[in-house]
C-alpha positions in Angstrom: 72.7 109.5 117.8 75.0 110.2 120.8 76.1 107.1 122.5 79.6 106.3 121.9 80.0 103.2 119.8 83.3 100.8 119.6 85.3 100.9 115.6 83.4 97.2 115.8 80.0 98.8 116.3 80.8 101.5 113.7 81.7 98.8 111.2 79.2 97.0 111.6 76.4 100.2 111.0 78.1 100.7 108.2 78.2 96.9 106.3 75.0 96.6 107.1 73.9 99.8 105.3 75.8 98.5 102.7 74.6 95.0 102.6 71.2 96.0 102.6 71.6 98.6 99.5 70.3 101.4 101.5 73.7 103.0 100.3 76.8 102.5 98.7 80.6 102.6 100.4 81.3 104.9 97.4 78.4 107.3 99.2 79.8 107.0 102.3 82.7 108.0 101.5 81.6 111.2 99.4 79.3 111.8 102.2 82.7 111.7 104.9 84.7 113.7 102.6 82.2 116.9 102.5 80.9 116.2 106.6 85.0 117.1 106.6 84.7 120.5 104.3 81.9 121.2 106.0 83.1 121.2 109.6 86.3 122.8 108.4 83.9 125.7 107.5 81.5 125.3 110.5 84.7 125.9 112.8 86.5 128.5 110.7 84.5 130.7 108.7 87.5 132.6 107.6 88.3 129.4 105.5 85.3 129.3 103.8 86.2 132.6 101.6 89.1 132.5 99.3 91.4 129.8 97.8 93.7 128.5 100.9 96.4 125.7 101.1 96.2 121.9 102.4 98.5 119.1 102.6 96.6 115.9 103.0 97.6 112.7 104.5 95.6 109.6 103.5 96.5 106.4 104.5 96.1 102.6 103.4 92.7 101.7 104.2 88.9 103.8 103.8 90.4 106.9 106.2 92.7 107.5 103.2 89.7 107.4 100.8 87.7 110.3 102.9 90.7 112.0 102.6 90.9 112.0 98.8 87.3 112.9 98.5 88.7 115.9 100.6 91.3 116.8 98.8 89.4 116.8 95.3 86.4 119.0 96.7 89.3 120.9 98.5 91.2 121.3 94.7 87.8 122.0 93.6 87.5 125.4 95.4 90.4 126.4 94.3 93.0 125.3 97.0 96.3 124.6 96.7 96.5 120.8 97.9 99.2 118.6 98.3 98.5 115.0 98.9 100.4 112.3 100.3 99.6 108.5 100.6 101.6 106.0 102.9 100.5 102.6 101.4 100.6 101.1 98.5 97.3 101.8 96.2 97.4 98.0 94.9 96.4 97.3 98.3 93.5 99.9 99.2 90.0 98.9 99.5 87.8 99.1 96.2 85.9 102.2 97.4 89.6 104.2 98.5 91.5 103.1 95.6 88.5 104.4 93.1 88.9 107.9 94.7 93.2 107.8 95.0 92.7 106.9 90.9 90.1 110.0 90.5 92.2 112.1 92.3 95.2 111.4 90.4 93.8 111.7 87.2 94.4 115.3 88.2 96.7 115.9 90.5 100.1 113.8 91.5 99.2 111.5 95.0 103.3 112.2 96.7 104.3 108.5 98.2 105.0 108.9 102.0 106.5 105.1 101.8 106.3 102.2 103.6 107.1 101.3 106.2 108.9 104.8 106.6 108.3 107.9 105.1 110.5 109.1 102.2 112.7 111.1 102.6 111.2 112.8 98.7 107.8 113.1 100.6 109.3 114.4 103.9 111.2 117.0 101.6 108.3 118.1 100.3 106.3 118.3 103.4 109.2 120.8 104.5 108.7 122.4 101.3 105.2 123.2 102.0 105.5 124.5 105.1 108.3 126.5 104.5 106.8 128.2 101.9 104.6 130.6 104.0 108.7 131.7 105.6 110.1 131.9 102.2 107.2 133.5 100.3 105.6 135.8 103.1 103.4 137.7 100.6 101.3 134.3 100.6 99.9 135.0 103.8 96.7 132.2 103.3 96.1 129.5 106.0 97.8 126.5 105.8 95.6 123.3 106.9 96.6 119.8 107.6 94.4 117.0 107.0 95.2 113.5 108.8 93.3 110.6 106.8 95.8 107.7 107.4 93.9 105.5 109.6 91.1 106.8 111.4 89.2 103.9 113.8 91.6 101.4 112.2 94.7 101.5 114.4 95.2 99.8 117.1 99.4 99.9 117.6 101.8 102.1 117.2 103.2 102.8 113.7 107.0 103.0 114.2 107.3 103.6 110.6 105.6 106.9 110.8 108.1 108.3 113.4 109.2 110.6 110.9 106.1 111.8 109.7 105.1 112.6 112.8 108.3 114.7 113.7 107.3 116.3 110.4 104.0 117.2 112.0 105.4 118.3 114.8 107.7 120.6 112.6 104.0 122.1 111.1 102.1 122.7 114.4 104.9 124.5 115.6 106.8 126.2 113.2 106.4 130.3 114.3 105.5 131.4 110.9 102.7 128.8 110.8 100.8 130.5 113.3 97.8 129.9 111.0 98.5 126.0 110.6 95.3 124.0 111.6 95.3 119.9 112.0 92.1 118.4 111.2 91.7 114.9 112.0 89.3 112.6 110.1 87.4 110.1 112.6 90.3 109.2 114.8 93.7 111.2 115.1 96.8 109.5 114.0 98.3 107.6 117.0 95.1 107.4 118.8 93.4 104.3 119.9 89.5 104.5 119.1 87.9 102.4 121.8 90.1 103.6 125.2 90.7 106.9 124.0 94.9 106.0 125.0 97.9 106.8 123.3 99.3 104.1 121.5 103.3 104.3 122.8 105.5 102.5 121.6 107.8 100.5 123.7 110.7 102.4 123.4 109.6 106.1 123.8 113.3 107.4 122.8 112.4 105.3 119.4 108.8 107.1 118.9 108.8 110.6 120.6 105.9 111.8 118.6 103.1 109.0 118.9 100.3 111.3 117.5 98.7 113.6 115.7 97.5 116.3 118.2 94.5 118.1 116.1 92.8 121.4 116.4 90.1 119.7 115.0 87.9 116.4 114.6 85.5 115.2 112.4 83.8 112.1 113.4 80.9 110.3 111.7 77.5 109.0 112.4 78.0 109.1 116.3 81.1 109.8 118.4 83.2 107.2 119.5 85.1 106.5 122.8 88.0 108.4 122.3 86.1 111.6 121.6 84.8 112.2 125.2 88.9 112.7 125.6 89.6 115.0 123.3 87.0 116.8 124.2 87.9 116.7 127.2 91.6 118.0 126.4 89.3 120.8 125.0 89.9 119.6 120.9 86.2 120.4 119.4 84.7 117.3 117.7 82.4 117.5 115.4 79.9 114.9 114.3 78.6 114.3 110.9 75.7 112.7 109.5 76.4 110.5 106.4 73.2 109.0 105.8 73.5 105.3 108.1 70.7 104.1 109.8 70.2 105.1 113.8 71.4 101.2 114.5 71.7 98.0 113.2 70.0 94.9 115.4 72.3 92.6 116.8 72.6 89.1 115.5 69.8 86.9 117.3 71.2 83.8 118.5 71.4 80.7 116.8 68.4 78.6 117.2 68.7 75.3 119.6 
């Protein structure tokens, strides 16, 4: 399927599956977790060899459980992952908060705070980029995965301000050369249906709105914002998880 469909539409595809026991959210969100390993692999097949490094950012809704599922198959292969939740895991959906507990059953989940980040998580952001200047016989790629809200958002988050300063700081830094963002669904900062930034009102407040990734991974079918990231030349990939071509619309109510 190709046509571009609204977060609404998406949602929508997705209960339905659900509702109708064709699959499970659980499913989905295994299925999202390895589309993302996958493409990471399907775009850099240097990555696919060898035990690399990832910090990854999940956030408070079913993004941040696609991006556990990522980081556990990630840790899996051997990685070195680091990941990081902004939220509060009392709050996460039933599907999300099943894979944050699995994860952490063997690995530590590093609070980014709410509403702003931590200045213990933004430390240890630093820390894990600067590790590729301070230990330069580690010479493995260093990935970013961006799971915090995926088609979700649809305002700025001021709270993340510093976080995405800290990204910034990754994308950039010289001896990250290797650094590669990968964003799952949507990119931080990114508004799903018009493809727009989401500013703040104050730009001196919020000088880094979003996540610019070297990579997307989308889901099912690509969604308005994709035709403009593809069109700033950011590849997009699309992954099948399983969910029907389309679900019908509601008939109207009988007279």
């Amino acid at each position: 399927m190709t046509e571009p469909l609204t977060a609404a539409r998406m949602r929508a595809i997705e209960r339905a599956a659900i509702e109708s026991g064709a699959v499970t959210g659980l499913e989905l969100m295994e299925r999202a977790g390895q589309g993302v390993v996958e493409a990471v692999f399907e775009e850099w097949p240097d990555l696919a060899d060898g035990a690399h490094r990832a910090v990854v950012l999940c956030g408070p809704g079913n993004n941040g459980g696609d991006g556990f599922v990522v980081a556990r198959l990630l840790r899996a292969r051997g990685w070195a992952v680091s990941a990081f939740f902004y939220g509060n895991a009392d709050s996460l959906p039933p599907d999300a908060r099943a894979n944050h507990d699995r994860y952490a059953q063997t690995d530590p989940v590093h609070p980014l705070g709410h509403p702003v980040a931590s200045a213990d998580a933004l430390e240890a952001l630093e820390d894990a980029a600067s590790h590729a200047k301070d230990h330069t016989e580690d010479k493995r790629p260093f990935v970013v995965i961006d799971a915090l809200f995926g088609i979700g958002l649809t305002r700025p988050v001021e709270g993340l301000n510093a976080l995405m300063a800290h990204m910034d700081y990754l994308i950039h830094f010289p001896d990250l050369n290797a650094a590669r963002i990968v964003a799952v669904d949507v990119p931080t900062g990114f508004h799903t249906d018009t493809g727009n930034v989401l500013w703040s009102k104050s730009v001196s407040q919020n000088p880094f709105p979003a996540i610019i990734p070297n990579l997307v991974v989308t889901f099912h079918a690509p969604k308005p914002v994709h035709h403009r990231l593809r069109h700033d030349g950011i590849p997009v990939h699309v992954k099948d998880i399983g969910l029907p071509v389309s679900v019908p619309e509601k008939s109207p109510p009988e007279a």
